[in-house]
TORBA-114836 format. One line per 4 residues: number of its first residue (from 1); their letters; for each residue x, z, y negated of C-alpha. Coordinates in steps of 0.05 Angstrom, whole numbers, plus 32768, in hexadecimal, padded with zeros to 4 digits. Layout:
<tikols>
NUM = a = X Z Y ~ ...
</tikols>
This chain:
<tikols>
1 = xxxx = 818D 82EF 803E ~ 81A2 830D 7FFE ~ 81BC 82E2 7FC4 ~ 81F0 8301 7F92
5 = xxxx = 81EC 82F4 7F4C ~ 8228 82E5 7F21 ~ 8231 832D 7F0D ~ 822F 8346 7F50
9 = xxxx = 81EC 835B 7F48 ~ 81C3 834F 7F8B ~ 8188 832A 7F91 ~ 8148 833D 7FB0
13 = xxxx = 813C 8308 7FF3 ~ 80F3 82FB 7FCB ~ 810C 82F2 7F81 ~ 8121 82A2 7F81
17 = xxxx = 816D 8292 7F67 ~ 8171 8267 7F2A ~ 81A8 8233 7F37 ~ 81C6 8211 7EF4
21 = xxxx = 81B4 81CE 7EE2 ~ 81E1 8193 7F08 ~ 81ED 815F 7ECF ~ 81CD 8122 7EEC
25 = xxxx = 81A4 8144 7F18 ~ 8158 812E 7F0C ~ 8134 816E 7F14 ~ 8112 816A 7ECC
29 = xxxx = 80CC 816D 7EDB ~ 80A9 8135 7EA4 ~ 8063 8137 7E8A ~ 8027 810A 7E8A
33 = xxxx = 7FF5 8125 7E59 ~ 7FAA 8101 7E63 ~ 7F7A 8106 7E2D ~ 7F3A 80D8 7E13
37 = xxxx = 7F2A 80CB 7DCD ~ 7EE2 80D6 7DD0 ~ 7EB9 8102 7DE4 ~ 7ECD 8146 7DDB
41 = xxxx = 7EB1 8162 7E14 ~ 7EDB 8133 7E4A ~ 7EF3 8155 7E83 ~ 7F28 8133 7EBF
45 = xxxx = 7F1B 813A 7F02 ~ 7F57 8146 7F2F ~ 7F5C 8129 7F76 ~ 7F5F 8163 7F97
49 = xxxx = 7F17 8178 7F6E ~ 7F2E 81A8 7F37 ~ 7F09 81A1 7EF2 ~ 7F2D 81AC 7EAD
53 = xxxx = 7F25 819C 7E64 ~ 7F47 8164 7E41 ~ 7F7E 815A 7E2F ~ 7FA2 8163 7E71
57 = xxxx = 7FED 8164 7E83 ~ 8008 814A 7ECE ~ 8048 816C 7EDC ~ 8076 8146 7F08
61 = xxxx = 80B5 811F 7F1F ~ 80C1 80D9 7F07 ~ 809D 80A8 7F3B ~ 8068 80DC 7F46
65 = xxxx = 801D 80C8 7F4C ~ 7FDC 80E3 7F38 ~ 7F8E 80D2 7F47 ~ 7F60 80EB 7F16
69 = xxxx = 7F1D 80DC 7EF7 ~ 7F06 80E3 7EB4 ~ 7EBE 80F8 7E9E ~ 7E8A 8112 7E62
73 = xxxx = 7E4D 811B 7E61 ~ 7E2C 80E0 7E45 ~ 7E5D 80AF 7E56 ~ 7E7A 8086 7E8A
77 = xxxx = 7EA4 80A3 7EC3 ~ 7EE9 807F 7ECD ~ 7F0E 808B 7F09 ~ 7F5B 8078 7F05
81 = xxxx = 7F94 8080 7F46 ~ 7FD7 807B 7F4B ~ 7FE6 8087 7F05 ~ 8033 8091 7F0A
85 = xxxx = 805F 80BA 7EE1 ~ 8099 8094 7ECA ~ 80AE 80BD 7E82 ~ 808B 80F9 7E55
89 = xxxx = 8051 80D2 7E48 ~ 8007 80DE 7E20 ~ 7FD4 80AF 7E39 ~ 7F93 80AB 7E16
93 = xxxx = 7F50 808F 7E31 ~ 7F1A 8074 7E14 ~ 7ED3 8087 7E3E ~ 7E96 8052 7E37
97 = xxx = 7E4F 8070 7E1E ~ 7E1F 8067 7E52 ~ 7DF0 802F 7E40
</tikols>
């Protein structure tokens, strides 16, 4: 399969075609950005195991879900599911000190 561009040029079968935008089309991807307050040193836990600093951003379609749980050394662990993307949204956590 070979693709042609506008201009005649041909594209490679491995180089992906960029198609313009469809107004009303929902392809925009929107964002979910996860971050706590306190302490500095939080980290989320994705479902599928991966580690990374706060603040995080989910990337996704509207009506997407994602599992994660949040932790710091020090505090309490908070485990939260099916937190659904609905707009661009920021969501900050508060994490309890261990007693």
């Amino acid at each position: 399969f070979i693709a042609r561009k506008p201009a005649g040029e041909v594209v490679p079968e491995n180089e992906e075609v960029v198609k313009p935008a469809v107004p009303g089309q929902i392809d925009d991807l929107q964002k979910l950005i996860i971050n706590v307050v306190s302490p500095s040193n939080a980290e989320i836990v994705l479902s599928d195991g991966a580690v990374h600093k706060l603040p995080y951003e989910f990337a996704g379609k509207e009506g997407d879900k994602f599992d994660f749980t949040l932790r710091a050394d020090g505090y309490e662990t908070q485990s939260y599911t099916g937190i659904e993307i609905t707009t661009s949204k920021s969501y900050d956590y508060v994490l309890e000190k261990i007693k």
